[in-house]
VOKETI-298046 format. One record per residue: chain; z, x, y of N, C-alpha, C in turn. Coordinates in Angstrom, 2 decimals. Last residue first. Layout:
! residues N
[pt 'A' [Z X Y] [Z X Y] [Z X Y]] ...
***
This chain:
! residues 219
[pt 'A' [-28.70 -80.22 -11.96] [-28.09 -80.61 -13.51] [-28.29 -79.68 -14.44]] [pt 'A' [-26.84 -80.40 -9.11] [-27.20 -79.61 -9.68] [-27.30 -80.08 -11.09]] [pt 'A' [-25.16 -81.15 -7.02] [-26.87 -82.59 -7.68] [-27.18 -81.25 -8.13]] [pt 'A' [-22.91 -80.25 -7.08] [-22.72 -81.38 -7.93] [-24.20 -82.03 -8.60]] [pt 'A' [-22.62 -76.85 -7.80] [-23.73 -78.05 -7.12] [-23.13 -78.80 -7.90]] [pt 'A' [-19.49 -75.31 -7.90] [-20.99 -76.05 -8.51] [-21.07 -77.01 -7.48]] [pt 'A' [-18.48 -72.62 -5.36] [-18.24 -73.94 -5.72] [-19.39 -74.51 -7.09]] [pt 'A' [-17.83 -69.53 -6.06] [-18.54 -70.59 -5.60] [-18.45 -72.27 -6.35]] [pt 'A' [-14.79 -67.69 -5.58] [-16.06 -68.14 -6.34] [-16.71 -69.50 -5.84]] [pt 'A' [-14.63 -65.85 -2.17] [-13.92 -66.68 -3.33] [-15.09 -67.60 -4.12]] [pt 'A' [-14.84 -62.50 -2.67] [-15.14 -63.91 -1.72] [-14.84 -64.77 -3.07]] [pt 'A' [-12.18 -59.64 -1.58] [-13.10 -60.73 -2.81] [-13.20 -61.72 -2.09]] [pt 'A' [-12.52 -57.56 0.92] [-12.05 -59.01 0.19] [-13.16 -59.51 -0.86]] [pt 'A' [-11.75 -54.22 -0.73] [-12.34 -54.97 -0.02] [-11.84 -56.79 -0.51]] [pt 'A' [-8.38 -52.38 -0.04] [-9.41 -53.25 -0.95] [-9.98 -53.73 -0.37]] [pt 'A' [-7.48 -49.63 1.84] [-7.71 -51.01 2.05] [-8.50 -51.58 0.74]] [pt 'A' [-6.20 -46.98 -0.03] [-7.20 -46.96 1.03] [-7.02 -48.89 0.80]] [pt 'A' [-4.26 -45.89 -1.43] [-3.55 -46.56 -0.19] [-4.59 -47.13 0.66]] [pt 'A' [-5.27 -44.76 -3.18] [-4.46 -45.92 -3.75] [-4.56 -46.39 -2.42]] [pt 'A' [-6.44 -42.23 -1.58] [-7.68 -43.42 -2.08] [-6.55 -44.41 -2.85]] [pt 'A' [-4.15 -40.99 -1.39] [-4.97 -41.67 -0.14] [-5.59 -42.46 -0.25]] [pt 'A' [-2.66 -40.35 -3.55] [-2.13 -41.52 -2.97] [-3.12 -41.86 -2.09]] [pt 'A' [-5.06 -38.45 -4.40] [-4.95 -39.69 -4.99] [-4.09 -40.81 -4.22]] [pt 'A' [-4.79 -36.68 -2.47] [-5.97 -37.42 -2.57] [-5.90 -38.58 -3.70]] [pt 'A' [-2.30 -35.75 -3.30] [-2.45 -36.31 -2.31] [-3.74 -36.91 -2.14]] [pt 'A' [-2.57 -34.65 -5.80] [-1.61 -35.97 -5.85] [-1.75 -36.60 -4.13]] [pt 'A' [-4.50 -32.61 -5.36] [-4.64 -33.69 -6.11] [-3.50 -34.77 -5.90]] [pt 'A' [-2.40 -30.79 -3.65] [-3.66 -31.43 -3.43] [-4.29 -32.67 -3.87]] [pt 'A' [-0.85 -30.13 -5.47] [-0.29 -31.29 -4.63] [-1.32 -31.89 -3.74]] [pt 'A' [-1.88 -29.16 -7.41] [-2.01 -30.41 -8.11] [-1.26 -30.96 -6.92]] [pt 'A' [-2.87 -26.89 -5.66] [-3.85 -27.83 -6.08] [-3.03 -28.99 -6.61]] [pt 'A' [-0.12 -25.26 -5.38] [-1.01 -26.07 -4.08] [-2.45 -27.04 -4.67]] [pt 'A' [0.01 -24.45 -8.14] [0.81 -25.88 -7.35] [0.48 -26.37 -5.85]] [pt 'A' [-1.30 -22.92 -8.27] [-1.95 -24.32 -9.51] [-0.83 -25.05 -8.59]] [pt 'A' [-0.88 -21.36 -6.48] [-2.08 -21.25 -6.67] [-2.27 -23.02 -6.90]] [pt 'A' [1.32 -20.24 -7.80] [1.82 -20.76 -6.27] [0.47 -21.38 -6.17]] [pt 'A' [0.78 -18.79 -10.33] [1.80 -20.10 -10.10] [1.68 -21.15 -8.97]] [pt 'A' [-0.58 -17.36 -10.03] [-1.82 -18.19 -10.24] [-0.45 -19.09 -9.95]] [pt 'A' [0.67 -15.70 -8.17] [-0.30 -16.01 -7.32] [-0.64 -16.88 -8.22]] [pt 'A' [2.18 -14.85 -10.46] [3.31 -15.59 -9.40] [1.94 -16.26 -8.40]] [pt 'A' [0.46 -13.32 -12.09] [1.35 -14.49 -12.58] [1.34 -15.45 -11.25]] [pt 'A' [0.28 -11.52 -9.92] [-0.90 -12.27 -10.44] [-0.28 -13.40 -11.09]] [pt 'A' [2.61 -9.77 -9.96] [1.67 -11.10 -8.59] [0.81 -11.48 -9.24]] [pt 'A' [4.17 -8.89 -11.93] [3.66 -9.96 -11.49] [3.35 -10.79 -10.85]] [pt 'A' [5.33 -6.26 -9.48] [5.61 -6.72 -10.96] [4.81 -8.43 -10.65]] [pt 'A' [5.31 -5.78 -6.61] [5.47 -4.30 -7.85] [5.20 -5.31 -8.89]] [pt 'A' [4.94 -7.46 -5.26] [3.47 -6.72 -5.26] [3.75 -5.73 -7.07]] [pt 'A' [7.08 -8.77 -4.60] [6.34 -9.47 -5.66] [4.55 -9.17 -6.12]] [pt 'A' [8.29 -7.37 -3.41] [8.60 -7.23 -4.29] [7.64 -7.47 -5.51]] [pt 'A' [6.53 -6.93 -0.25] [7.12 -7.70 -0.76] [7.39 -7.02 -2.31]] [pt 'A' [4.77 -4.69 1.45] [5.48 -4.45 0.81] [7.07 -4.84 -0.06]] [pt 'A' [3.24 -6.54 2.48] [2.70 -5.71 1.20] [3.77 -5.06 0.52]] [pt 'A' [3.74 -9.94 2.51] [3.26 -9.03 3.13] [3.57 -7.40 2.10]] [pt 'A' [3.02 -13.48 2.27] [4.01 -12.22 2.04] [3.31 -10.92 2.33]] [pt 'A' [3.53 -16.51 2.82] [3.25 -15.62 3.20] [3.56 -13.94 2.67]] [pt 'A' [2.15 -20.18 2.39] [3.74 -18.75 1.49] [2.38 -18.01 1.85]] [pt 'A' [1.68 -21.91 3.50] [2.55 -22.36 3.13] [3.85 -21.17 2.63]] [pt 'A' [-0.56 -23.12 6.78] [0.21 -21.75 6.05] [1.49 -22.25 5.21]] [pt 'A' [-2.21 -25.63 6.26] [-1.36 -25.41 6.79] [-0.69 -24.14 5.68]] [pt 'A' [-4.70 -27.62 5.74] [-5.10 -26.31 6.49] [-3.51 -25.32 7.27]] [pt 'A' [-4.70 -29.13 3.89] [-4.40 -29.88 5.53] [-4.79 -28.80 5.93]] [pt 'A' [-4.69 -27.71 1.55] [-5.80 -28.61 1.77] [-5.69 -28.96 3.38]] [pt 'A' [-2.94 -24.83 2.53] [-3.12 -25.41 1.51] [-4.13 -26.35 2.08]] [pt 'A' [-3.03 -21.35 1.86] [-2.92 -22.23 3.13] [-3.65 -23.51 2.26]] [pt 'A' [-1.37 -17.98 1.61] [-1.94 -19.45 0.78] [-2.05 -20.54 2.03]] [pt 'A' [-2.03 -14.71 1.94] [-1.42 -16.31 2.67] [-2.05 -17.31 2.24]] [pt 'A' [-1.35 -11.54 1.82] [-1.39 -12.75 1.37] [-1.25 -13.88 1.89]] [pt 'A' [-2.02 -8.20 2.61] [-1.10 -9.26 2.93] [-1.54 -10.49 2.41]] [pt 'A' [-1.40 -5.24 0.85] [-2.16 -6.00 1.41] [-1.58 -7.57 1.82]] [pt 'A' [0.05 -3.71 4.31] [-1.08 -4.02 3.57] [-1.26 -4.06 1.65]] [pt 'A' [3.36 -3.75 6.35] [2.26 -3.61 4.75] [1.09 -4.18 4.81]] [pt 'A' [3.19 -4.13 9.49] [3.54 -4.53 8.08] [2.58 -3.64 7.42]] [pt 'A' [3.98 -3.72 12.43] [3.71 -2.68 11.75] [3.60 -3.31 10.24]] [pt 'A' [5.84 -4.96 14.60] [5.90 -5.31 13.76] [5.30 -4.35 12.46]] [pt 'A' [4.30 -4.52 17.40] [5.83 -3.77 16.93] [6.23 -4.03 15.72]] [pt 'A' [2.86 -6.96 17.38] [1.90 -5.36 17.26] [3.38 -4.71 17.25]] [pt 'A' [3.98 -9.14 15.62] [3.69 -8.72 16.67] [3.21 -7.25 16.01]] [pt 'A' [2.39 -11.93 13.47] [3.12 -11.02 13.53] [3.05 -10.72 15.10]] [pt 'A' [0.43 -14.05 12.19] [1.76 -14.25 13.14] [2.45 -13.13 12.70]] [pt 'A' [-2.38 -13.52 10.70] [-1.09 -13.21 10.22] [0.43 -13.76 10.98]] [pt 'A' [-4.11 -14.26 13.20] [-4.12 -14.75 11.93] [-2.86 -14.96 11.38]] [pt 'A' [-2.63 -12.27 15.27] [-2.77 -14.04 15.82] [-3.15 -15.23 14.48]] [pt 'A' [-3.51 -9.94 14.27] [-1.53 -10.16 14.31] [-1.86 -12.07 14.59]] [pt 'A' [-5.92 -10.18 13.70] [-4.93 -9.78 12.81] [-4.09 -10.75 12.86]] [pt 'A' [-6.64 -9.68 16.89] [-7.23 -11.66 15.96] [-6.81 -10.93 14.16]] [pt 'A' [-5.94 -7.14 17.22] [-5.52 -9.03 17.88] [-5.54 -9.57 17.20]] [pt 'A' [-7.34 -5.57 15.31] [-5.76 -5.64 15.53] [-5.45 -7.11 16.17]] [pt 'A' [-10.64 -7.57 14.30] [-9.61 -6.66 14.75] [-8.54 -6.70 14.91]] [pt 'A' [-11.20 -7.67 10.65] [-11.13 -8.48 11.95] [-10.26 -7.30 12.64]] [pt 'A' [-14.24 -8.95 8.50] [-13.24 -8.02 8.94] [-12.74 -8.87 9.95]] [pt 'A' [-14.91 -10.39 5.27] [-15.25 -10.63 6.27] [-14.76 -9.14 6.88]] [pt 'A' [-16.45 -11.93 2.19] [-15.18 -11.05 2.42] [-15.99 -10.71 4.20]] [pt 'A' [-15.95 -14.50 -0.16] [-16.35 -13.72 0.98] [-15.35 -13.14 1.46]] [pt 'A' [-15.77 -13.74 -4.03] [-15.47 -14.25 -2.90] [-16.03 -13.88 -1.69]] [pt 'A' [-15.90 -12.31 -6.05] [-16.45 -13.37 -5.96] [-16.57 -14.04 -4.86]] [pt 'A' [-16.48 -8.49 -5.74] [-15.94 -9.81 -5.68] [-16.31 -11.24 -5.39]] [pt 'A' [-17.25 -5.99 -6.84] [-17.70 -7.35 -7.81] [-16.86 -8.47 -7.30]] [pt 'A' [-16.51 -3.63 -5.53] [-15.57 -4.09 -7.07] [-15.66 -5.62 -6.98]] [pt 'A' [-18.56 -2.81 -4.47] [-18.15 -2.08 -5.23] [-17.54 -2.30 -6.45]] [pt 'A' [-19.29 -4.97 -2.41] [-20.14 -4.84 -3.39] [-19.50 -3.94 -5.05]] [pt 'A' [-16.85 -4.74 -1.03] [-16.70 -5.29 -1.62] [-17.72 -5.91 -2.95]] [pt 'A' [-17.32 -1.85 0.37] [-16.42 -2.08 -0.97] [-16.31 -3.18 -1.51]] [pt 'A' [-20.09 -2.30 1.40] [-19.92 -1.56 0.30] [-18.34 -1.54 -0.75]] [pt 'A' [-18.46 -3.97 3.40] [-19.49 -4.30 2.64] [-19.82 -3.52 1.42]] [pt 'A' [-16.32 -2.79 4.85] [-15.90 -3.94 4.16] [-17.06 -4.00 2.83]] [pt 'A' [-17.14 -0.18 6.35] [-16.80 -0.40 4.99] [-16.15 -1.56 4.22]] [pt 'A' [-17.76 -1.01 9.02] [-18.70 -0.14 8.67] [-18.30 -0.10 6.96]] [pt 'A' [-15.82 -2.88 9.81] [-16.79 -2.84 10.11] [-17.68 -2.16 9.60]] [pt 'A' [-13.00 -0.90 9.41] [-13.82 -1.72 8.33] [-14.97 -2.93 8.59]] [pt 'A' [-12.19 1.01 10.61] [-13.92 1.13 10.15] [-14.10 0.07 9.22]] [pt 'A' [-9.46 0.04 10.72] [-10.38 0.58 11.92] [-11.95 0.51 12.19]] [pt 'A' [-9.07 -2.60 8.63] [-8.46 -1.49 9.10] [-9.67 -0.91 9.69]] [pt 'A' [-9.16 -5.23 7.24] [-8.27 -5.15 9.08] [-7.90 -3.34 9.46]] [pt 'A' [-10.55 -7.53 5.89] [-10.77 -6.41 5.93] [-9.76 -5.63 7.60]] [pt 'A' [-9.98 -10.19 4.32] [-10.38 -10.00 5.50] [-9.61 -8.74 5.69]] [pt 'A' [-11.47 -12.87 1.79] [-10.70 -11.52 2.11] [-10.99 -11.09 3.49]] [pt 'A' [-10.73 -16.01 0.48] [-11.28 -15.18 1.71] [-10.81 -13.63 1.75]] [pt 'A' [-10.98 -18.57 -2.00] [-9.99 -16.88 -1.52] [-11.18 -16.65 -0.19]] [pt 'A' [-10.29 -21.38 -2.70] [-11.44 -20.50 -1.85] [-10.64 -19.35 -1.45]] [pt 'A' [-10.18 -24.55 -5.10] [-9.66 -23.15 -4.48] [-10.72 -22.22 -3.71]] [pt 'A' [-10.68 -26.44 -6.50] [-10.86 -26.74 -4.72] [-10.15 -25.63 -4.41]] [pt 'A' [-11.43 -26.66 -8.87] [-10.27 -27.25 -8.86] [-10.20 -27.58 -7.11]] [pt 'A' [-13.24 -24.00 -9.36] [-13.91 -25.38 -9.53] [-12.89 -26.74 -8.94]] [pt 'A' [-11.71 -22.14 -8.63] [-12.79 -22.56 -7.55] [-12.96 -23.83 -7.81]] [pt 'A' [-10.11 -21.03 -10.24] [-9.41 -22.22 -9.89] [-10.73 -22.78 -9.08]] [pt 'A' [-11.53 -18.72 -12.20] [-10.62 -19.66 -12.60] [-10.30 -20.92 -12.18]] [pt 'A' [-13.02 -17.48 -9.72] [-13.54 -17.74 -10.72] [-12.53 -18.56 -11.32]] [pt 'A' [-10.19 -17.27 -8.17] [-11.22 -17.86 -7.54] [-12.13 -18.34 -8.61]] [pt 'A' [-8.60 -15.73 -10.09] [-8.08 -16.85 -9.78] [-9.49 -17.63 -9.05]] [pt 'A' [-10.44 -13.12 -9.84] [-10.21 -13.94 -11.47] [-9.69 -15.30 -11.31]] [pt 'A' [-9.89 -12.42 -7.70] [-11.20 -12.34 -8.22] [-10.92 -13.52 -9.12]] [pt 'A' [-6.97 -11.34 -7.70] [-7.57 -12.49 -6.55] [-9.01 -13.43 -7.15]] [pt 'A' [-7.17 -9.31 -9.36] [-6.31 -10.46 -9.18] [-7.05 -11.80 -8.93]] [pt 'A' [-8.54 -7.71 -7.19] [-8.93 -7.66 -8.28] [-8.34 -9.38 -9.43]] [pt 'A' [-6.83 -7.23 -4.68] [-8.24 -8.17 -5.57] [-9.09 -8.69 -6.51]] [pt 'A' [-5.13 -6.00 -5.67] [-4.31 -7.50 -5.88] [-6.10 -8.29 -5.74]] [pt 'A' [-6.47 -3.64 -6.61] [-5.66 -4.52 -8.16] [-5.81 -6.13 -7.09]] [pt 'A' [-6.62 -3.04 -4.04] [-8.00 -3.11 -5.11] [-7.89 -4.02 -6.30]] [pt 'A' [-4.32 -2.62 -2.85] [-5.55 -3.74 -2.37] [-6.33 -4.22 -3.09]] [pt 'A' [-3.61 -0.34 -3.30] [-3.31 -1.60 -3.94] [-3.72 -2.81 -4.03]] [pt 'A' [-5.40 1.48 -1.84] [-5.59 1.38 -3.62] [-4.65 0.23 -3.97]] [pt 'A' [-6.54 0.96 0.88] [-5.96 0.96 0.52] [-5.56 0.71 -1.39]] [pt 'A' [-8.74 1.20 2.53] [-8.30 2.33 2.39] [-7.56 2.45 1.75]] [pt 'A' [-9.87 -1.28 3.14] [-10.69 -0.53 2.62] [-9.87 0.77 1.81]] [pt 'A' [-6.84 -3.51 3.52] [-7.50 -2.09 4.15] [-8.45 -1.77 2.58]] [pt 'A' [-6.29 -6.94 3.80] [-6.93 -5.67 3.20] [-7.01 -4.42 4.31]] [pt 'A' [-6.07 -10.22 3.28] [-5.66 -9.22 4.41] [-5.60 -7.82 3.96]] [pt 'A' [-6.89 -12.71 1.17] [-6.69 -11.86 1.62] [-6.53 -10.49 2.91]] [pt 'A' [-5.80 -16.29 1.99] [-6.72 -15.65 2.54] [-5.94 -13.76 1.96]] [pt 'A' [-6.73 -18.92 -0.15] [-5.84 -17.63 -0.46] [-6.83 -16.85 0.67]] [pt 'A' [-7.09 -22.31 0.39] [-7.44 -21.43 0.50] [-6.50 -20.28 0.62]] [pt 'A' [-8.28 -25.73 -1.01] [-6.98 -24.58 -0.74] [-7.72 -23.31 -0.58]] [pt 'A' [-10.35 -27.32 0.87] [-9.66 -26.96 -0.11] [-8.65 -25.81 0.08]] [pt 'A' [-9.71 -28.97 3.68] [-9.51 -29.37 2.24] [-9.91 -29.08 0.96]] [pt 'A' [-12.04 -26.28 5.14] [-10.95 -27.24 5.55] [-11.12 -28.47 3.88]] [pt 'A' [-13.89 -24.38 5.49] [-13.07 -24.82 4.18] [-11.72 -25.91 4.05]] [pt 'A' [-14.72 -24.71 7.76] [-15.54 -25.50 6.48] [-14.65 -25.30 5.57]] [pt 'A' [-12.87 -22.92 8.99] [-12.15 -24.55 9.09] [-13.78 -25.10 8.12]] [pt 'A' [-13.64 -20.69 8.52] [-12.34 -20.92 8.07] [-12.64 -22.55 7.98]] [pt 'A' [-16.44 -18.72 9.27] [-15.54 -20.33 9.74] [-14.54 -20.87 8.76]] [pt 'A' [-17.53 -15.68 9.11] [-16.67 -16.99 8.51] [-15.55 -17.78 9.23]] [pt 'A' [-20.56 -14.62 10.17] [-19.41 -15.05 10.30] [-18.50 -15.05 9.41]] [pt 'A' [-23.15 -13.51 10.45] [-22.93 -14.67 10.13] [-21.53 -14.87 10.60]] [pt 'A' [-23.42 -10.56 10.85] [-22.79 -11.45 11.86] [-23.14 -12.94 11.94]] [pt 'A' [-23.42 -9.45 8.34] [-24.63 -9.91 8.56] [-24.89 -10.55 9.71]] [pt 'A' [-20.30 -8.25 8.24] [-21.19 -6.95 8.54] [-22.94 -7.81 8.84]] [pt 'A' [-18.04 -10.56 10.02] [-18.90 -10.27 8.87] [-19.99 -9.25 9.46]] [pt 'A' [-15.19 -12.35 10.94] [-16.87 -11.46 11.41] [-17.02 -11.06 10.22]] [pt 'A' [-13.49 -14.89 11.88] [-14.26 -13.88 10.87] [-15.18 -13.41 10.76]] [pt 'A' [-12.26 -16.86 13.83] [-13.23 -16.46 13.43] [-13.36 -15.31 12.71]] [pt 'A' [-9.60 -18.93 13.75] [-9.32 -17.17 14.11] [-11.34 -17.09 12.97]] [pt 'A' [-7.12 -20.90 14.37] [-8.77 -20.99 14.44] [-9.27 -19.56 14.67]] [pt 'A' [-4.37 -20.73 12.33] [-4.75 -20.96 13.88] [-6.53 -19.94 13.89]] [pt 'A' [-3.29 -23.02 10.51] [-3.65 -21.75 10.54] [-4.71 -22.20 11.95]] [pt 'A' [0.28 -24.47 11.25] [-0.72 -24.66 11.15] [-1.87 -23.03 11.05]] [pt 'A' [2.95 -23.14 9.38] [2.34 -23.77 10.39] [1.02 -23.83 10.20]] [pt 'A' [6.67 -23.03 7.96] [4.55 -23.08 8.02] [4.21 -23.18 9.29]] [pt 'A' [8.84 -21.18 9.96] [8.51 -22.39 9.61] [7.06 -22.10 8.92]] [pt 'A' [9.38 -17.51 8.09] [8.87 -18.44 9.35] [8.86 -20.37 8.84]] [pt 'A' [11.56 -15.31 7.35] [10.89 -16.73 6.87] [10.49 -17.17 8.44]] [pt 'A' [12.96 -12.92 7.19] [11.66 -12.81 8.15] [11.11 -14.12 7.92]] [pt 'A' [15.08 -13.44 5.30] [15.49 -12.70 6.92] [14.13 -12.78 7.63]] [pt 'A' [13.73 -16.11 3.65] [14.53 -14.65 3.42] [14.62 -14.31 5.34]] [pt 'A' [11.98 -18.06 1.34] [13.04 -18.24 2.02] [13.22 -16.38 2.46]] [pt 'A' [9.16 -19.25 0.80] [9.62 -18.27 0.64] [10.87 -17.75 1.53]] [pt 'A' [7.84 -21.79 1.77] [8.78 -21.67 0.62] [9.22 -20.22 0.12]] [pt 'A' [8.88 -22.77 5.17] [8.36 -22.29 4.71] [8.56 -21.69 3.38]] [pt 'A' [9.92 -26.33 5.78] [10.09 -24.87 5.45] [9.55 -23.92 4.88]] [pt 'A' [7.64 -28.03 8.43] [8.06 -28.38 6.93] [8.77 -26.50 6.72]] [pt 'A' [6.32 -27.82 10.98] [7.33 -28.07 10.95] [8.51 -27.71 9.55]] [pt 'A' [3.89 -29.02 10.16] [3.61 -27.47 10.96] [5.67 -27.60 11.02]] [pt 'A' [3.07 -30.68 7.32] [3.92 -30.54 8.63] [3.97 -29.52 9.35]] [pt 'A' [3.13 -31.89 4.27] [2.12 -31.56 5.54] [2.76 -31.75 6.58]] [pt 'A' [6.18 -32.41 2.35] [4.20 -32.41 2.70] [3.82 -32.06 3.60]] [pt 'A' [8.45 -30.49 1.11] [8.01 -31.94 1.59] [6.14 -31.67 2.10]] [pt 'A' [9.47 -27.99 -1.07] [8.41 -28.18 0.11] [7.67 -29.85 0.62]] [pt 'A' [9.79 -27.88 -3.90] [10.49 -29.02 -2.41] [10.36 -28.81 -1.33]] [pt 'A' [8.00 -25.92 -4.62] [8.22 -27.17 -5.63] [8.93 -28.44 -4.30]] [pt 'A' [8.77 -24.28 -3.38] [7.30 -24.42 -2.99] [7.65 -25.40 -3.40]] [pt 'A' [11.00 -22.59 -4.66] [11.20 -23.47 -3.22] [9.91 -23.94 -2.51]] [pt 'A' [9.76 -22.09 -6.89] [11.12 -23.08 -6.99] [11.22 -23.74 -5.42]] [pt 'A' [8.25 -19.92 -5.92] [7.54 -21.21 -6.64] [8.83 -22.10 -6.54]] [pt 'A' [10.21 -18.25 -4.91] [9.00 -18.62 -4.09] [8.57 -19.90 -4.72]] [pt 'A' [11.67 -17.46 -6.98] [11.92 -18.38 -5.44] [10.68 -18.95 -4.47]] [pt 'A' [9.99 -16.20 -8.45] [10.54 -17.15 -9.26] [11.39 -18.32 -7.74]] [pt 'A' [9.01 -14.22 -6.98] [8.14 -15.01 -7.67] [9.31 -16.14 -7.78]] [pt 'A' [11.56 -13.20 -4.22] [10.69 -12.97 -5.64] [9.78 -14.07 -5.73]] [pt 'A' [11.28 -13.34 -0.47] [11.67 -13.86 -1.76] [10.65 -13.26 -2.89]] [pt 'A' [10.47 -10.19 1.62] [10.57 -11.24 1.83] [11.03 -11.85 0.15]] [pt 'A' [12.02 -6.96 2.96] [11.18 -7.81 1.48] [11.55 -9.55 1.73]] [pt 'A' [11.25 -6.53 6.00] [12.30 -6.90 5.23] [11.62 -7.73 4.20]] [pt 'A' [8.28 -5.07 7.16] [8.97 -5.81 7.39] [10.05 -6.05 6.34]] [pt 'A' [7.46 -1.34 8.54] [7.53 -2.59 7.77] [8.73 -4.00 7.89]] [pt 'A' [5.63 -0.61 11.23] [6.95 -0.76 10.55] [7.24 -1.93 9.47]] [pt 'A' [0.90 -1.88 11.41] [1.74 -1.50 12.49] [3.03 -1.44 12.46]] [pt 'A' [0.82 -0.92 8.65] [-0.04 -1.27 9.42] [0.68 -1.01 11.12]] [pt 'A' [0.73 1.08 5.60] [1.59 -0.13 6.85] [0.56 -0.21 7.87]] [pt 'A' [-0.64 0.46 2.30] [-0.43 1.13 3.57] [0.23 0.19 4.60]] [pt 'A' [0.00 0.85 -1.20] [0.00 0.00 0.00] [0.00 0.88 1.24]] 
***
C-alpha cells in the first residue's frame, strides 16, 4: 500500500462491517455509516465528481445511478492495488449480472499517462478512469492533511449513497477482503432487490372496469 497524503486510524474488521451494514436503516445521507470506529463518517450522498479517462470520454458516475457500485481508488504504483483488483475483477464478472458496477479511479501523479496500460495489463473488467488531488479528496471526503492509504474502497449503493468506506491501510486489506467485499457486495444487492420490490408492491393498481352488463334484446 502507499499513503497518499498521513494515515488514517484502522477503521472496523469484516465481521463489523457486515453486522453493522445488516441495520443500516435505508436511504438517507443521514443513516450510520456501517463501519463504526474513530474516523466513521455519517453516509452520504456521492458527490458528482467526473472521471477522466486517457480517450477523454469520461466517466459519468450518475449512468450508473441504480446499480450498486464499488468505486476503486488506486495508485498505478501501488502492488496492493493489484490483488484488491484483482479481487475486484472477479466480483464484477460474478455480481454484474445482479446490478453491480466496480469503477476504478487511478489518483497518483502520472496516472494520466499509466492508468491505461495498467489496466490493459491485468485484464480488468471494469472501467477504469483517473483523477486529480481535488476531485480525490471531494470523491473520497477527506482533507489534503489527511494523507490516507491507497488502495481505497467505497461501496455506494442503488440511491447512489456512500455506505462502507475504508481506506488502505484498514485491517481488512491484510486478511480477507475479498471474502468481506463479496459479503458487503451480496448485501447491497439483495437490499437493492428488496427495495425494488416494495416499490413495484406499492406502485397504484390499475381500475378494473366493472363487467358488462347482458343485452337484454340480445338472443
Amino acid at each position: 500500500m502507499i499513503r497518499f497524503f498521513r494515515a488514517l486510524p484502522a477503521l472496523a474488521l469484516f465481521a463489523a462491517a457486515v453486522t453493522s451494514y445488516a441495520q443500516t436503516p435505508g436511504r438517507g445521507a443521514q443513516a450510520p455509516l456501517s463501519t463504526p470506529g474513530p474516523q466513521a463518517q455519517p453516509s452520504r450522498l456521492l458527490p458528482n465528481v467526473p472521471i477522466k479517462t486517457a480517450d477523454t470520454k469520461g466517466i459519468n458516475l450518475r449512468k450508473y445511478r441504480g446499480k450498486e457500485i464499488i468505486l476503486l481508488l488506486f495508485s498505478t504504483e501501488c502492488e496492493d492495488c493489484i490483488n484488491t483488483a484483482g479481487y475486484l475483477n472477479k466480483i464484477q464478472q460474478d455480481f454484474g449480472s445482479r446490478g453491480l458496477q466496480v469503477v476504478g479511479v487511478a489518483i497518483n501523479e502520472n496516472a494520466p499517462y499509466t492508468v491505461t496500460p495498467w489496466a490493459q495489463r491485468y485484464k480488468l473488467a471494469f472501467p477504469v478512469g483517473f483523477l486529480d488531488q481535488e476531485a480525490t479528496m471531494k470523491l473520497a471526503n477527506f482533507k489534503k492533511d489527511d494523507h490516507p492509504f491507497v488502495p481505497i474502497i467505497m461501496f455506494v449503493d442503488s440511491a447512489g449513497t456512500v455506505r462502507v468506506q475504508y481506506f488502505g491501510n484498514d485491517p481488512v486489506f491484510k486478511s480477507q477482503q475479498e471474502k468481506a467485499f463479496r459479503a458487503i457486495a451480496d448485501s447491497l444487492l439483495k437490499w437493492q432487490a428488496a427495495r425494488a420490490a416494495s416499490a413495484k408492491a406499492a406502485e397504484p393498481k390499475p381500475d378494473t372496469p366493472p363487467p358488462a352488463k347482458p343485452d337484454p334484446n340480445r338472443e
